[in-house]
PAZAPA-4460 file (N, C-alpha, C; in steps of 0.05 Angstrom, whole numbers, plus 32768, in hexadecimal, padded with zeros to 4 digits):
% residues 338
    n_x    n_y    n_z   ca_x   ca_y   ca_z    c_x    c_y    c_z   seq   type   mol
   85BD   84F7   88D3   85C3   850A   88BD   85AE   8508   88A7     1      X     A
   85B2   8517   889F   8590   8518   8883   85A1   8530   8873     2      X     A
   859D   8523   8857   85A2   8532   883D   8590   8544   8835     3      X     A
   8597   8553   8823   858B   855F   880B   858D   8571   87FB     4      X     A
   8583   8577   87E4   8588   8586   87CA   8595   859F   87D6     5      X     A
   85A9   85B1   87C7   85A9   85C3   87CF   85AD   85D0   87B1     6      X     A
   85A3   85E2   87AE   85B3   85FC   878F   85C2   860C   879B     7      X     A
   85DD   8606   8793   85F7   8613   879C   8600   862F   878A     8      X     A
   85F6   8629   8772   8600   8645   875F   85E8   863C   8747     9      X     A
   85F7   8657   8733   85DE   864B   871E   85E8   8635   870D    10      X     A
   85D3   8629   870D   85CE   860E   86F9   85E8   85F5   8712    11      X     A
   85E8   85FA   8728   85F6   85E8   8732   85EA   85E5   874C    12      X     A
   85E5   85C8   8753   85DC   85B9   8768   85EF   85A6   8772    13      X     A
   85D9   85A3   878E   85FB   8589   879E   85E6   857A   87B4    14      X     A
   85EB   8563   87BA   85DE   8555   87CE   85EE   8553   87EC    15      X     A
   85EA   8562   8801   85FA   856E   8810   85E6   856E   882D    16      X     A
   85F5   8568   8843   85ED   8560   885B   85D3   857E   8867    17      X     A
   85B8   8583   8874   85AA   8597   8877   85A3   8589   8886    18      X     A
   8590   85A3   889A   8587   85A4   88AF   856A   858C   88B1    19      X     A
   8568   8579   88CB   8559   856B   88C8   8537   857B   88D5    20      X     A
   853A   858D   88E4   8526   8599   88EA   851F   85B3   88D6    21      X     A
   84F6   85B2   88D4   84FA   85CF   88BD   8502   85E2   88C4    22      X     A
   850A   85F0   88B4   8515   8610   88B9   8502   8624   88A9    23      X     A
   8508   863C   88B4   8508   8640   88D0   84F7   8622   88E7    24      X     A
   8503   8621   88FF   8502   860E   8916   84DE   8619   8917    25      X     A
   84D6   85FE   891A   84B6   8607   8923   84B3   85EE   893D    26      X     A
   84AE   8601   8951   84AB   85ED   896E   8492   85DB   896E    27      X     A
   8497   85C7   8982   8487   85B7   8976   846F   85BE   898F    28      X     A
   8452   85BC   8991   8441   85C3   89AB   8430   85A9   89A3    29      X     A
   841E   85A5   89B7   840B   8598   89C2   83FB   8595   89AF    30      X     A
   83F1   85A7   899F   83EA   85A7   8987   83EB   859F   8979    31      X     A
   8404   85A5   896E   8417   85A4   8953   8428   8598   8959    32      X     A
   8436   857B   8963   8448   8572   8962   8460   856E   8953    33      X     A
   8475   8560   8956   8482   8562   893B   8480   8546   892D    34      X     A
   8485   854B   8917   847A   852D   8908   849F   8526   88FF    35      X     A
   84A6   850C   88F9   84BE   84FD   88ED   84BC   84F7   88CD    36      X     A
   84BC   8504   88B8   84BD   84FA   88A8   84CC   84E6   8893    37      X     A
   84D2   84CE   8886   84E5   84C6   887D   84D2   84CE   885E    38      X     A
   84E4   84E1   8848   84DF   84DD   882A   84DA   84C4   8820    39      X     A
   84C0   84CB   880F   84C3   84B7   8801   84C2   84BA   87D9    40      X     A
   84C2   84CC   87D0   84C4   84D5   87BE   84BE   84FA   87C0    41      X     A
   84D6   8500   87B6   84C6   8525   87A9   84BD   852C   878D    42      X     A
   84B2   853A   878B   84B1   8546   8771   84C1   8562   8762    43      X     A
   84D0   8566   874B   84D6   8579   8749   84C0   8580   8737    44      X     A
   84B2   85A5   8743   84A8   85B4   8736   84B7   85C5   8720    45      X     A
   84BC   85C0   8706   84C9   85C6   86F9   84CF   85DB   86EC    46      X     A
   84BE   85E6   86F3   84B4   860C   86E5   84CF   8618   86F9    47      X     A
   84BC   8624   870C   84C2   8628   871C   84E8   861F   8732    48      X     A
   84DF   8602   8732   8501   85FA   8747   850E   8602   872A    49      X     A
   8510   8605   870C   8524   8605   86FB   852D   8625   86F9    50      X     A
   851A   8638   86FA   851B   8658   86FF   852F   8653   871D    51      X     A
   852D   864B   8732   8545   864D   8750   855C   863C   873E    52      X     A
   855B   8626   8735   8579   861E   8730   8583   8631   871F    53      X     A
   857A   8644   870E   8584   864D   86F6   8590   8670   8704    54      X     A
   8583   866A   871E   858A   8689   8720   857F   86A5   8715    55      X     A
   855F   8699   8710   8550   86B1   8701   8534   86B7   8715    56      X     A
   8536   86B8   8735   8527   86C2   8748   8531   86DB   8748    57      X     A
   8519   86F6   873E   852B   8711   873F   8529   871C   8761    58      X     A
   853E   8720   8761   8544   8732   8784   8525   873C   878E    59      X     A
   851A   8747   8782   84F9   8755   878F   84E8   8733   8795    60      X     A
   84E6   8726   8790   84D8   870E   879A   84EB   86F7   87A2    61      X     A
   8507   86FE   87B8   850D   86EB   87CA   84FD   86E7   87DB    62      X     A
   84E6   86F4   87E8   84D9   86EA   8802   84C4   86DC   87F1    63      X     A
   84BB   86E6   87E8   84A3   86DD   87DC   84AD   86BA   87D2    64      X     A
   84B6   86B9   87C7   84B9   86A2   87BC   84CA   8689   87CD    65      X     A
   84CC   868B   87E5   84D9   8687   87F7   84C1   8664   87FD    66      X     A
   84CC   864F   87F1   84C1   863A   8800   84B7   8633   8814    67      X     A
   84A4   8626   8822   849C   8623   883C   84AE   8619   885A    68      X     A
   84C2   860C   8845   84D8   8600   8859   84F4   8605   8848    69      X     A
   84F2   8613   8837   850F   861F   8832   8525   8621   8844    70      X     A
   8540   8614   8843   8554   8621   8851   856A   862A   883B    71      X     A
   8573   8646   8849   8586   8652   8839   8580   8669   882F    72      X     A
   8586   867C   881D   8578   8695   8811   857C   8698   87F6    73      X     A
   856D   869D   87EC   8573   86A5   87CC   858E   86BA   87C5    74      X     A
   8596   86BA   87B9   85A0   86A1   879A   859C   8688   87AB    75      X     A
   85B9   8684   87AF   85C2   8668   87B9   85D1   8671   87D0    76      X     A
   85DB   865F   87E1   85D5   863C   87DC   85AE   8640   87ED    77      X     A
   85A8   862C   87DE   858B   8631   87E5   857C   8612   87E1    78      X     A
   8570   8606   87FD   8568   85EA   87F6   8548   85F6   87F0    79      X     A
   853D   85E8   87D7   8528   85FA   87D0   8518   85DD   87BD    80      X     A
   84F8   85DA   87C4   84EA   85CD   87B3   84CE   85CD   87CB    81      X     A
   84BE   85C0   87C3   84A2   85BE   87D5   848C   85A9   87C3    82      X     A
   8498   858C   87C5   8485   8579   87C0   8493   855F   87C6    83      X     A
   8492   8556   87DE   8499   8541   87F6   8487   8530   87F7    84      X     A
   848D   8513   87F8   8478   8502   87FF   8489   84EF   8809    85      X     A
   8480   84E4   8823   848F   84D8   8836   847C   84C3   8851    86      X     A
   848A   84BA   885D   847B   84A6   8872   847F   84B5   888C    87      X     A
   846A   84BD   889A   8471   84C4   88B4   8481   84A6   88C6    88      X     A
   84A1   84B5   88CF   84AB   8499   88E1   849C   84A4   8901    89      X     A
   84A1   84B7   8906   84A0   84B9   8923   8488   84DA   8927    90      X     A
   8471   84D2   8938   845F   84EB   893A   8447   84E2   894A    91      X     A
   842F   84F4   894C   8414   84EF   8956   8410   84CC   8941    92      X     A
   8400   84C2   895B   83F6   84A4   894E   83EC   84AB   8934    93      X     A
   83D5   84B8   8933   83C0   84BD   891F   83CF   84C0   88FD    94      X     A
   83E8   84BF   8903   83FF   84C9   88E6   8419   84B7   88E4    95      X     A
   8420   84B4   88FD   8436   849A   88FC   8435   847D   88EC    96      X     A
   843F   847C   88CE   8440   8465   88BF   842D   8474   88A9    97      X     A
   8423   8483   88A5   841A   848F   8896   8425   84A1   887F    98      X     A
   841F   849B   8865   8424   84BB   884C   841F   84C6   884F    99      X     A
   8431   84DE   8847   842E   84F7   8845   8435   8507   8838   100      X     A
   842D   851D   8838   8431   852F   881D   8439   8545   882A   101      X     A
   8453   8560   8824   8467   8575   8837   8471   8582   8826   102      X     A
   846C   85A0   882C   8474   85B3   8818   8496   85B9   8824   103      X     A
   84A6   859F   8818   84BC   85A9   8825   84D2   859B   8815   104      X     A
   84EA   85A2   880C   84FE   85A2   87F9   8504   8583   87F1   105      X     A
   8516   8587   87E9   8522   8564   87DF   852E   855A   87F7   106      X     A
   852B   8549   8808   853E   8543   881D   852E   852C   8824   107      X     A
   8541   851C   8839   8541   84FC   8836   8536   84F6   884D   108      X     A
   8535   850F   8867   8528   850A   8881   8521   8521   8884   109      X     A
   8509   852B   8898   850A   8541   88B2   84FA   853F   88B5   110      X     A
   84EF   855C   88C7   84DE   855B   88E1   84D1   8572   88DB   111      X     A
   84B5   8575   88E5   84A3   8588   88D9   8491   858D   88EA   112      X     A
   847D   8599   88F6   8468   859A   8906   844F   858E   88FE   113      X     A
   843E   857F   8905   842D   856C   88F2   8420   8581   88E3   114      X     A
   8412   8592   88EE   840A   85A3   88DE   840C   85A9   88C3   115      X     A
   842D   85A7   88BF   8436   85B0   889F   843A   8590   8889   116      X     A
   8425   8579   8891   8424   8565   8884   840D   855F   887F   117      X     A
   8406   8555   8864   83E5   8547   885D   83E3   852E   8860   118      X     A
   83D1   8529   8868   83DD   8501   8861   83CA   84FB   8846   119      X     A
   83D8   84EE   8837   83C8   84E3   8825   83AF   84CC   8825   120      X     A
   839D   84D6   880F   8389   84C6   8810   838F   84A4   8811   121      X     A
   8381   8495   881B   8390   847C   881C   838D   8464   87FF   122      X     A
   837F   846D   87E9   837F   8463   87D0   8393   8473   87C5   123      X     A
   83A9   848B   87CD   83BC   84A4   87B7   83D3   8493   87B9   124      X     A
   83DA   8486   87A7   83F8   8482   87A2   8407   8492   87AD   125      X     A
   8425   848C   87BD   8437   84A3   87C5   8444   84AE   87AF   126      X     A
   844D   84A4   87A1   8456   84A1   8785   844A   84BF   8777   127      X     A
   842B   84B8   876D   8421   84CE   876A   841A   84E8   8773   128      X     A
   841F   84E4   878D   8416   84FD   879D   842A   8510   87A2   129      X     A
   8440   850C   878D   8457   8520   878E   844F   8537   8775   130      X     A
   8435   852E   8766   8423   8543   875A   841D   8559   8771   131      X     A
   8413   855A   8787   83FF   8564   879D   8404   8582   878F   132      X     A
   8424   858D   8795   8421   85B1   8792   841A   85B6   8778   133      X     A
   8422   85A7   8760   8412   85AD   8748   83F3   85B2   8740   134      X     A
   83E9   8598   8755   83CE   859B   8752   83C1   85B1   875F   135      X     A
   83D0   85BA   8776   83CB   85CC   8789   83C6   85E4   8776   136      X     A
   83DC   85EA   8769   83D4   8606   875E   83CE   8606   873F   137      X     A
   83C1   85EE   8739   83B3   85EC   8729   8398   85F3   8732   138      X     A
   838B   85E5   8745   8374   85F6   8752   8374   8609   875B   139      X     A
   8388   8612   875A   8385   8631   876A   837F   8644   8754   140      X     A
   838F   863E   8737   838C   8648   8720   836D   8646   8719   141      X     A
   8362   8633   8721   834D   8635   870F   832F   8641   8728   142      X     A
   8338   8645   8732   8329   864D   874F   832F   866F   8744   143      X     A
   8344   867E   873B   8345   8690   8732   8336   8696   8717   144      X     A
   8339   867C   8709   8331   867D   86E8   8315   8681   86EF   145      X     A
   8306   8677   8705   82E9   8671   8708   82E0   8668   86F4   146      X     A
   82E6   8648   86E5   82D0   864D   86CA   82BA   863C   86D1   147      X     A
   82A5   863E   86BC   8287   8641   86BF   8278   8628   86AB   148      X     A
   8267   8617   86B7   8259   8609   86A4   8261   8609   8684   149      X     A
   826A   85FF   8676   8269   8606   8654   827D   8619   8648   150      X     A
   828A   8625   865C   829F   8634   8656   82B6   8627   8643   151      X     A
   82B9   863C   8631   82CB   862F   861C   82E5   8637   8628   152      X     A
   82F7   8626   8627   8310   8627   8634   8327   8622   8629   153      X     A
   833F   8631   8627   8357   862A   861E   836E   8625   862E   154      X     A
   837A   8617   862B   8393   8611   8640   83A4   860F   862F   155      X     A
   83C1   8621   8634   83CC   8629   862A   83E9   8626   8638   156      X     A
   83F8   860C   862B   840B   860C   8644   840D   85E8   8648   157      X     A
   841C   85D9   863B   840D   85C2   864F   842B   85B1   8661   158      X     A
   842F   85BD   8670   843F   85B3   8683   8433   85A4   8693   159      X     A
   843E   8599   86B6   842C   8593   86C8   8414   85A2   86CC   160      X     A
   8410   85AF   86D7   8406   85CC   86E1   83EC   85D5   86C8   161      X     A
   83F0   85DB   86AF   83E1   85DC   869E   83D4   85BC   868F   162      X     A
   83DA   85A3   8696   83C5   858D   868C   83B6   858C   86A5   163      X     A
   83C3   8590   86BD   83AC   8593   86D4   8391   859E   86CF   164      X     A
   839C   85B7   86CB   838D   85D3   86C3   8376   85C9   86B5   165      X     A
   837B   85C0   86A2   836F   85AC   8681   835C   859A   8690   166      X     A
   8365   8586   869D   8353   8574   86A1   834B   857D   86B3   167      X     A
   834E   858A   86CF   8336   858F   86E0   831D   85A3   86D0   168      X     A
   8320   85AF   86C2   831B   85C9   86AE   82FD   85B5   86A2   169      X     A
   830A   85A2   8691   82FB   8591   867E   82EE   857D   868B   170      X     A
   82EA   8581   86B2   82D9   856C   86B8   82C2   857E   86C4   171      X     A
   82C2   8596   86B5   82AE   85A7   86C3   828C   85A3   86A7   172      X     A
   827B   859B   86B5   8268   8591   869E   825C   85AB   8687   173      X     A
   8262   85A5   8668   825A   85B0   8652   8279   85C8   8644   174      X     A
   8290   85C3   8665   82A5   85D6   864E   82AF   85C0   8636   175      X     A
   82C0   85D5   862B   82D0   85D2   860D   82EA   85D7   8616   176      X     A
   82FC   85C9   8618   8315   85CB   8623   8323   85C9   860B   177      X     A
   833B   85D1   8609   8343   85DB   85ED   8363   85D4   85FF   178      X     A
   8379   85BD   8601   838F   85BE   860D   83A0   85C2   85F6   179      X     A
   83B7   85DA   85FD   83CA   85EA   85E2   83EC   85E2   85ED   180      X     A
   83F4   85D8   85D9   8412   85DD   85E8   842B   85DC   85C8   181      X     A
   8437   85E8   85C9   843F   85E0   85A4   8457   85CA   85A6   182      X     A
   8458   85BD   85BD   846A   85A6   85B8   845C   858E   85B0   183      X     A
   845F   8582   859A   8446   856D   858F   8449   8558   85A9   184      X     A
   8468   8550   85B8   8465   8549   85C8   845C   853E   85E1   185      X     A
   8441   8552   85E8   8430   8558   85F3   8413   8548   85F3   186      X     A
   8417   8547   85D6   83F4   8539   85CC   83F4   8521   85E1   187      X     A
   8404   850D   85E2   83F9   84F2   85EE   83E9   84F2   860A   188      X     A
   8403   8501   8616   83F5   8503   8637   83DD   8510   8637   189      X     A
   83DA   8528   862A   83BD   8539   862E   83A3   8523   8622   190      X     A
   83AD   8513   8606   8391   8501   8607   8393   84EB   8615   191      X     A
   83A9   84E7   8626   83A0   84CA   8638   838F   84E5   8652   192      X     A
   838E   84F5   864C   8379   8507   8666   8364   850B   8662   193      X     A
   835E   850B   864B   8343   850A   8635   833E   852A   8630   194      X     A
   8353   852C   8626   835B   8553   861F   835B   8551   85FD   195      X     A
   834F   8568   85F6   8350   8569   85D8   8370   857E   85D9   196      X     A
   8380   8570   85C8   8398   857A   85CF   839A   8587   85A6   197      X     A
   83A9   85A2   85AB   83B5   85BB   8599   83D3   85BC   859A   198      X     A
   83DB   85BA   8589   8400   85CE   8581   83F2   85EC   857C   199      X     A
   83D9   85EE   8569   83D6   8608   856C   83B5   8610   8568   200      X     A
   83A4   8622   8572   838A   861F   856F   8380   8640   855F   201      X     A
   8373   8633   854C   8367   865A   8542   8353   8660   854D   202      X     A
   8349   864E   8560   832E   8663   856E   832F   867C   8576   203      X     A
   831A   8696   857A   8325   86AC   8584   830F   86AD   8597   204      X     A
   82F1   869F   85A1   82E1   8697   85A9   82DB   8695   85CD   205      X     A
   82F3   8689   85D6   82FE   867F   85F9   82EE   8691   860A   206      X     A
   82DB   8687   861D   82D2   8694   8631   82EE   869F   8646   207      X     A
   82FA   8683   8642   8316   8688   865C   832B   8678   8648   208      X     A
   8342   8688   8654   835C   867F   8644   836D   867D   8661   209      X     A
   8378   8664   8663   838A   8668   867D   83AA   865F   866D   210      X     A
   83BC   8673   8673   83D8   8668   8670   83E6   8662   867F   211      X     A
   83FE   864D   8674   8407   863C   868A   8427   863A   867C   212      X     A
   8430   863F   8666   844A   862F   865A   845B   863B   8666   213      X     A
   8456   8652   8670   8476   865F   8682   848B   866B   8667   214      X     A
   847C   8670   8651   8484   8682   8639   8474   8693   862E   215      X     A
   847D   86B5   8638   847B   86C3   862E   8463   86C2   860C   216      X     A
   8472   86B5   85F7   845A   86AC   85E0   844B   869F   85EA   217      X     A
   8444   8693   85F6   842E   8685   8605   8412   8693   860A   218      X     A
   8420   86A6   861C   8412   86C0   8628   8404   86CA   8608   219      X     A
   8414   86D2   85F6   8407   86DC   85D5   83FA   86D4   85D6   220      X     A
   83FB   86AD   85D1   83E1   86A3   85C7   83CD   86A2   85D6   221      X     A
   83C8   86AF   85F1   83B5   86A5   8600   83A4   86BF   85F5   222      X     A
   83AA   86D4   85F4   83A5   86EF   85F0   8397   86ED   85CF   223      X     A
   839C   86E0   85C2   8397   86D7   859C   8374   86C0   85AB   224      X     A
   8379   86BB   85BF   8367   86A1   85B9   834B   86AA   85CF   225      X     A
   834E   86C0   85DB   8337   86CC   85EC   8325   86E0   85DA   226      X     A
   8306   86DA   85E3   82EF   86DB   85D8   82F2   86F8   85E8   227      X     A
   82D2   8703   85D9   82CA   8723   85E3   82CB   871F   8607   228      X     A
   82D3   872E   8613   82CB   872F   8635   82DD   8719   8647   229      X     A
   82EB   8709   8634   82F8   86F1   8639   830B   86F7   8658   230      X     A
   830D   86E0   8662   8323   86E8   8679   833E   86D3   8673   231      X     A
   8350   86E0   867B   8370   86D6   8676   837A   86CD   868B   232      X     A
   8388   86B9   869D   8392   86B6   86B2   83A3   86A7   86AC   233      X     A
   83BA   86BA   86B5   83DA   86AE   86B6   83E0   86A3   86C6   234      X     A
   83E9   8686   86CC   83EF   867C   86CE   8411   867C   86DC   235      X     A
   841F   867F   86C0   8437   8684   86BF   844F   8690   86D1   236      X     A
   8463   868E   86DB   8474   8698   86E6   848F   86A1   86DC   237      X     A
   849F   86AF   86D4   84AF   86BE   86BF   84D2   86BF   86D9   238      X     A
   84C3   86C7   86EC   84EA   86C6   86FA   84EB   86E5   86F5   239      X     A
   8508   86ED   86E7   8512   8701   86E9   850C   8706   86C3   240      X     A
   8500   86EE   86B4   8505   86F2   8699   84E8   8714   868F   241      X     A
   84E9   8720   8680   84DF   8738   8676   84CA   872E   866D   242      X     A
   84AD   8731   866D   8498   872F   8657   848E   873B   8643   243      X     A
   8493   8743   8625   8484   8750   8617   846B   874D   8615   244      X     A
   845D   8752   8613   843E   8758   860D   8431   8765   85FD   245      X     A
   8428   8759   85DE   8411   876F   85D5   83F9   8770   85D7   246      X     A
   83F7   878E   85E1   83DE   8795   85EE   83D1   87A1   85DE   247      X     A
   83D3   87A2   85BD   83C5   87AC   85AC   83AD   87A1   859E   248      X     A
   83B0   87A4   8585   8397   878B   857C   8386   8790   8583   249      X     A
   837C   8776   858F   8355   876F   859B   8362   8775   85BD   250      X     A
   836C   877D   85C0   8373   8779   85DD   8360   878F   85F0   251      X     A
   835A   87A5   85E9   8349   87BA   85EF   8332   87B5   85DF   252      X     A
   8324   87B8   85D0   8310   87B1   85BF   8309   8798   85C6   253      X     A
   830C   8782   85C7   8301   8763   85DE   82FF   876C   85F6   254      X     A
   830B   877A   8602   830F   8784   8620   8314   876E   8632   255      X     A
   832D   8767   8631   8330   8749   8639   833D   8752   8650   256      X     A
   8341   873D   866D   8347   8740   867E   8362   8727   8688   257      X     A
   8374   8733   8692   838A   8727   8694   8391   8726   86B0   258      X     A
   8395   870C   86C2   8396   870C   86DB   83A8   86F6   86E3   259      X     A
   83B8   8703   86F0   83D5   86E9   86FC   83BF   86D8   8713   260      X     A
   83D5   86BE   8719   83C5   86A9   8729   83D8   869E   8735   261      X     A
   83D9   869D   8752   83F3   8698   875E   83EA   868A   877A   262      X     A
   83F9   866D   877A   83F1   865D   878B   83F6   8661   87AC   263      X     A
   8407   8677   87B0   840D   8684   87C6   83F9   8691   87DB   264      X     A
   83E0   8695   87C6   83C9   869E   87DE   83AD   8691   87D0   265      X     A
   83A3   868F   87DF   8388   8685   87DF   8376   869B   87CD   266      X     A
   8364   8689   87BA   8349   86A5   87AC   8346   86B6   87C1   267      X     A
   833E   86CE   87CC   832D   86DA   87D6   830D   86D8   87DE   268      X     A
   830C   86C2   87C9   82EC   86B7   87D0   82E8   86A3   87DE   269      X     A
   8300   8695   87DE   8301   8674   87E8   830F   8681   8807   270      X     A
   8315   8693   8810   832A   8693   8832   8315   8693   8844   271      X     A
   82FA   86A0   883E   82E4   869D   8859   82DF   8689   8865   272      X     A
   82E4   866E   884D   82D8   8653   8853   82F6   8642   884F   273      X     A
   8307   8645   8841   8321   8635   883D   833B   8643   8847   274      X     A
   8348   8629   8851   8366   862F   8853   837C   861A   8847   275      X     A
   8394   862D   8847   83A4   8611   8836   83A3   85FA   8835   276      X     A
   83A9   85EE   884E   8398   85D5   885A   838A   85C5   883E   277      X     A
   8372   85DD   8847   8358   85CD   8836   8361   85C6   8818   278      X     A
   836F   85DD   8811   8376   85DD   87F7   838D   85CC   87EC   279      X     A
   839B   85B9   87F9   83A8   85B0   87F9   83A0   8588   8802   280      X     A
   8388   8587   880D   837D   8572   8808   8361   856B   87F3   281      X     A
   8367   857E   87E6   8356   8579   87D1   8364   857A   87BB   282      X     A
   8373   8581   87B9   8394   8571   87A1   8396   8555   87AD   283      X     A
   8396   854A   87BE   83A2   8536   87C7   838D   8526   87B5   284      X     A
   836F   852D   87BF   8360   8523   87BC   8356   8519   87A3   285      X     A
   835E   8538   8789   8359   8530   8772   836B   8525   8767   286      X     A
   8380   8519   8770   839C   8509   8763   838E   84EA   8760   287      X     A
   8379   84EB   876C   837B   84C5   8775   836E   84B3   8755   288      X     A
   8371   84CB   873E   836B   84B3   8720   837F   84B8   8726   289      X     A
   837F   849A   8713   839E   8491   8708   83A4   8495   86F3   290      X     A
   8397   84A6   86E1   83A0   84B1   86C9   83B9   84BD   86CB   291      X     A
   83AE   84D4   86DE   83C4   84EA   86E9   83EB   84D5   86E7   292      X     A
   83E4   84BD   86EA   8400   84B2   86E4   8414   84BA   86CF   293      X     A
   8404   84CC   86BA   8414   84D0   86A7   841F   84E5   86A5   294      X     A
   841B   84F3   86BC   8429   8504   86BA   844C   850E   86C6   295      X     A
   844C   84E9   86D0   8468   84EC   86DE   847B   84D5   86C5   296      X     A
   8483   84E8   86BB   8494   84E4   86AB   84B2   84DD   86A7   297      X     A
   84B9   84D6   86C5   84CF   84C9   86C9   84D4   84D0   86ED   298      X     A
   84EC   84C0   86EA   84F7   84C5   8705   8518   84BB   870D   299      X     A
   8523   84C8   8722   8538   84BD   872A   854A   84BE   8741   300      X     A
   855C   84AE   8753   8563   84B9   8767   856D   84C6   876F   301      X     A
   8564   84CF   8787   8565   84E2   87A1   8587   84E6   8796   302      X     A
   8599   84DB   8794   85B1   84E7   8798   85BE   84F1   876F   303      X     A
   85AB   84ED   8762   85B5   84F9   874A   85A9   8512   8746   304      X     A
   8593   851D   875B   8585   8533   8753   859B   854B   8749   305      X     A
   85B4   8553   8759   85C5   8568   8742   85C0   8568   8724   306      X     A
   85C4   854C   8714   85CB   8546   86FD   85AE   854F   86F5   307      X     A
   8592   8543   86FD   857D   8541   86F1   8574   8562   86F1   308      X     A
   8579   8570   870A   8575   8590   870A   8587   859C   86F8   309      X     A
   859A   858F   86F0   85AE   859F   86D7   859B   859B   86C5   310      X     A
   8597   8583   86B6   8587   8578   86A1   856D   8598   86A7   311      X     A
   8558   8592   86B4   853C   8592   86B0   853B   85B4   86AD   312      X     A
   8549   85C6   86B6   855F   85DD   86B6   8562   85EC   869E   313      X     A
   8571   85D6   868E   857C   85E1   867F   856A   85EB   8661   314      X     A
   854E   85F5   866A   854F   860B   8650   8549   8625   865D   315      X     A
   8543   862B   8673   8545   863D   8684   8555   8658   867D   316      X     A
   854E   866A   8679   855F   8687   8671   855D   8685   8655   317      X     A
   854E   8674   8643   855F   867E   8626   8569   8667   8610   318      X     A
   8572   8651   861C   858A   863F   861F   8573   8629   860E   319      X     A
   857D   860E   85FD   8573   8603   85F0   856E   85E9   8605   320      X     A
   8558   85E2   8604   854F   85D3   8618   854E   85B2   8614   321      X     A
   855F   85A4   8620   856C   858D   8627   8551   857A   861C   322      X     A
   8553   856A   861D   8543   854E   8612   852F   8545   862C   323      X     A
   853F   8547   863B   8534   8543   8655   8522   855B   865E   324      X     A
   8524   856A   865E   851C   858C   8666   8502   8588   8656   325      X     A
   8503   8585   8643   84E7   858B   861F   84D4   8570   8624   326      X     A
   84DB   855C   862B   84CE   854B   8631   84C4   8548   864E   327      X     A
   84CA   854A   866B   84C2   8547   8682   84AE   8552   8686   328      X     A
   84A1   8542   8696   8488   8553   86A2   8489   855E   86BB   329      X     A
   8484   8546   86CF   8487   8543   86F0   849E   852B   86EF   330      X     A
   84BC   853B   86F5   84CA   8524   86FA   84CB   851D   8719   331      X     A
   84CC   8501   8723   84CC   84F7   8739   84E5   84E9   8738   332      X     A
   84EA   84EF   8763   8500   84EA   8771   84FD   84DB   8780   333      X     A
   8514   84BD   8780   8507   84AD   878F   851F   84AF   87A1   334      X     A
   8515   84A7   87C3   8527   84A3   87D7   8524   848A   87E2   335      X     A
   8545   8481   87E0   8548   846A   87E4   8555   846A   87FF   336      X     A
   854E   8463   881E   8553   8460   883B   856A   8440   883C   337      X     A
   8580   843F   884C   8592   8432   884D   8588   842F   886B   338      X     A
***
């Protein structure tokens, strides 16, 4: 028998018996065998898994937003997350006893085709590598952002996802990284990254402005802080919530350009030569400082996750956002095997 998370209604979760093979069933071939995985920590992505507990996936992007190993259908009941790190027990030699990294929900065992597992670098903490999908589409973001030698840069947003952004951003030689977030909160972790960290910045200057806070004002300020010709890349994901936008101002007169970034497909420039795969061991790969430690900001077990998805949740729609919620970054889940 093997557990795991499920979101039963909104803002309500349950730890409840699921299928040990992925779903949909993927056969196993000569190829592609099937691999055994035992969890060993997940990560909740918090943007995002708190939009499915809350019940604010709008009806037009149920497929779309559909996990890699999801079982169930939107709303609920729906076992739903994608940042697994675990020990292969039983598979091809080459992976057996080995970490790994699985875009696949909160759950305590299953079975997967090797295919759909990375193994981790052998200096990556397991621990840490429950970053992987963050970092993932943190490069994917900035693979869209394309920025350039010296490029002045704003990051706007500093969750997981946006100090990524920040520091891969600021290891590019001669930029100006500019990291923005208005929770003063924020400052410590961005300078243990070696980020010049903002509550608020008056530049109007930014070659590139990327946003990341998953608030609407956010999006304003990114728009206040882009230079003539500037490019904008959202970051952000909204659910079913409405965006205002003013498009007045410098917004025509800068002629600024505004472009969503979505970790679901590959640049168009990068598919001739890359595939997820690829893109997905090179997150692994850039996890291995140990700076990046600071960004996991707590953790707890496998069987309190209901309580902790209530918590991390709850500012979601509107709602005044829990202690826990305003402070987390990357919370981690640890699984404990009897």
């Amino acid at each position: 028998m093997t557990n795991a998370f499920w979101v039963t209604g909104p803002l309500e979760g349950r730890i409840r018996e699921a299928t040990f093979d992925c779903h949909p069933p993927a056969a196993a071939t000569a190829d592609d065998p099937a691999v055994e995985i035992r969890a060993l920590y997940s990560g909740i992505s918090r943007g995002t898994e708190a939009l499915v507990f809350a019940n604010q996936v709008p009806e037009s992007e149920f497929h779309t937003m559909r996990a890699p190993f999801q079982e169930g259908d939107f709303p609920f009941p729906v076992k739903y997350g994608y940042a697994s790190v675990g020990k292969v027990v039983t598979g091809p030699e080459s992976l057996t006893g080995r970490s790994v990294f699985c875009l696949f929900p909160h759950q305590t065992d299953y079975r997967v085709p090797a295919s759909a597992v990375v193994p981790l670098p052998g200096d990556l903490p397991a621990g840490r590598a429950v970053l992987a999908a963050n970092m993932e589409t943190a490069v994917n973001g900035l693979w869209d952002a394309a920025p350039r030698v010296g490029d002045r840069i704003a990051v706007v947003g500093l969750g997981v996802v946006g100090l990524l952004v920040a520091w891969l951003a600021s290891r590019i030689p001669g930029t100006r990284v500019t990291a923005i977030d208005t929770n003063p909160g924020r400052q410590a972790v961005a300078e243990s990254l070696g980020l010049d960290f903002r509550t608020h910045c008056q530049r109007d200057d930014h070659d590139l402005v990327i946003h990341a806070s998953g608030h609407p004002a956010g999006l304003e300020t990114a728009l206040q802080l882009a230079g003539m010709e500037a490019r904008i890349i959202e970051m952000s994901w909204y659910g079913a919530q409405a965006v205002p936008l003013s498009l007045g101002h410098a917004f025509h007169s800068r002629r600024l350009t505004i472009r969503s970034s979505q970790v679901g497909h590959l640049n168009p420039q990068q598919v001739p030569r890359w595939q997820y795969r690829d893109r997905m061991s090179l997150a692994l790969d850039l996890l291995r400082d140990d700076v990046l430690d600071n960004l996991i900001t707590g953790e707890s077990p496998f069987e309190t996750l209901p309580e902790v998805m209530a918590s991390l949740a709850g500012g979601t729609g509107g709602n005044t956002l829990t202690p826990l919620a305003s402070e987390t970054l990357c919370h981690r889940i640890v699984y404990r095997h009897h």
